[in-house]
C-alpha positions as CSV (number, residue, x, y, z in Angstrom):
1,X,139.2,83.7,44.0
2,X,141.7,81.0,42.9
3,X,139.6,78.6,44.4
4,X,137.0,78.9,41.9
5,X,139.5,78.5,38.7
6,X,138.6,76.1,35.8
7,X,142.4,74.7,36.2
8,X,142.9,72.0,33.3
9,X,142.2,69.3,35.8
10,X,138.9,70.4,36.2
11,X,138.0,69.7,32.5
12,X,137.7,66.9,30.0
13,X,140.6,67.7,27.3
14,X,140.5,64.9,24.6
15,X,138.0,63.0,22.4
16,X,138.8,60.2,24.6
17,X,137.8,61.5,27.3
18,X,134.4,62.4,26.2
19,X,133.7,59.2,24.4
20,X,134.2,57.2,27.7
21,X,131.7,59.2,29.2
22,X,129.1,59.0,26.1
23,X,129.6,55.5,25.7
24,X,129.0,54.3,29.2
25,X,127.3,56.9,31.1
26,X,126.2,55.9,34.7
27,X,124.3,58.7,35.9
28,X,121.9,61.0,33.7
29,X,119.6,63.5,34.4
30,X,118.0,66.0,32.0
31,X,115.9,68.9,31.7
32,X,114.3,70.6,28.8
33,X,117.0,72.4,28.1
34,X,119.8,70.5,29.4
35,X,121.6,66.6,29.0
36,X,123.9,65.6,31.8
37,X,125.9,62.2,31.5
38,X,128.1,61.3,34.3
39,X,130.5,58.7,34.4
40,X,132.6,58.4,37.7
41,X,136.2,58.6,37.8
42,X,139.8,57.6,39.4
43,X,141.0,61.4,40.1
44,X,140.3,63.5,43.0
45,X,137.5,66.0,41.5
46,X,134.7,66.4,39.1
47,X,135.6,67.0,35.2
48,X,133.5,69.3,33.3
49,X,133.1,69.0,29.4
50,X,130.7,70.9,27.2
51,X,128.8,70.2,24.2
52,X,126.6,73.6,23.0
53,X,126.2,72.6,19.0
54,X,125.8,75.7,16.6
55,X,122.3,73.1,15.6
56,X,120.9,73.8,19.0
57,X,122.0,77.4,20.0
58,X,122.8,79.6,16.5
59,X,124.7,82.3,18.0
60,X,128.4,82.6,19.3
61,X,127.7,84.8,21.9
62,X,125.1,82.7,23.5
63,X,126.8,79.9,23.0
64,X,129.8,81.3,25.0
65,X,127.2,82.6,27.5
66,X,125.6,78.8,28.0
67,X,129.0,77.8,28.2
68,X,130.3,80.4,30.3
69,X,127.4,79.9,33.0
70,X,127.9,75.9,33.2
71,X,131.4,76.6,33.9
72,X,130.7,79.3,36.7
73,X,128.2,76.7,38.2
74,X,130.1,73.8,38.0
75,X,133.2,75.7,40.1
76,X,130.3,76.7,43.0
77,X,129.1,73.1,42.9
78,X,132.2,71.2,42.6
79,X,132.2,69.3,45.8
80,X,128.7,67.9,45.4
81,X,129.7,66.0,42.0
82,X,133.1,64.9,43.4
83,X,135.0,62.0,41.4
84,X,132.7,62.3,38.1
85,X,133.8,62.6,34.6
86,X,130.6,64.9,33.4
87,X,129.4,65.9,29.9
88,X,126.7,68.6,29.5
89,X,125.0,68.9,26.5
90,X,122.6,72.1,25.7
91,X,119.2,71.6,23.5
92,X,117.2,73.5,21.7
93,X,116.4,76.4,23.2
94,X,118.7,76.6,25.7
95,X,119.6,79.9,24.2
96,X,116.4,81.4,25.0
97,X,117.1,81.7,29.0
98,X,117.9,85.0,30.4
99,X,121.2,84.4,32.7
100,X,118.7,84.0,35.9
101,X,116.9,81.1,34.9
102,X,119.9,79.6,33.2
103,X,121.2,79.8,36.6
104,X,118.2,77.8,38.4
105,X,118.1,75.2,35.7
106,X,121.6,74.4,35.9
107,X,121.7,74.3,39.6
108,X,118.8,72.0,39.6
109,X,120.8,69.6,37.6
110,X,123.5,69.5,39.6
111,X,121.3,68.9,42.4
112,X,119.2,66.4,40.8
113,X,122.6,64.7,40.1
114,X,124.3,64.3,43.4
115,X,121.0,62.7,44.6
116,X,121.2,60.3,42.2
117,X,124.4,59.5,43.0
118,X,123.8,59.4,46.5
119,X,121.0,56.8,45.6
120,X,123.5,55.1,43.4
121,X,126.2,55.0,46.1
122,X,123.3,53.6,48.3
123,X,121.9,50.7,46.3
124,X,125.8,49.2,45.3
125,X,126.5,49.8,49.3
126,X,123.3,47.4,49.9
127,X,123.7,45.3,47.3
128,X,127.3,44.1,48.9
């Protein structure tokens, strides 16, 4: 089970840290529901940060559920988003998903991600 932790290092602590990845985002992909930015980074794994506004979701509890289902995700799919600063931001709505399709929807994401960045990876590796 350890493996799967949310360890500190796994997460993007400071206001710093989520304005680099706001103000020059490399990758984004998006949903109805969902807004990923990705920036890539210098460390060893993926970094997870989370923006669920009270505007966008009006409860606690489903914020925390949103929140709680990104996280769970984003341990399972770790090694496909390997060395990117990431910040996930939920829209209106998002609060309206039952936990199963919150599931798909955020898997699809993540998916849609790492192909990008394979393509990305691609085109700089041709481009040289």
């Amino acid at each position: 089970m350890a493996e799967f932790g949310f360890p500190k290092t796994s997460r993007l602590l400071n206001a710093a840290d989520y304005k680099a990845v706001f103000s020059n985002a490399q990758l984004k992909v998006s949903c109805r529901h969902f807004l990923v930015l990705a920036n890539s980074n210098t460390r060893s794994s993926a970094r997870l940060g989370l923006v669920i506004a009270k505007k966008n979701v009006a409860l606690a509890v489903q914020r925390n559920r949103i929140k709680r289902q990104l996280r769970n995700t984003f341990r399972h799919k770790a090694e496909l988003l390997d060395k990117l600063d990431l910040v996930v931001l939920a829209r209106k709505g998002a609060d309206k998903l039952d936990n199963k399709e919150l599931k798909v929807a955020i898997d699809c994401l993540w998916q849609d991600l790492h192909k990008k960045m394979k393509r990305a990876a691609a085109k700089s590796q041709d481009d040289r």
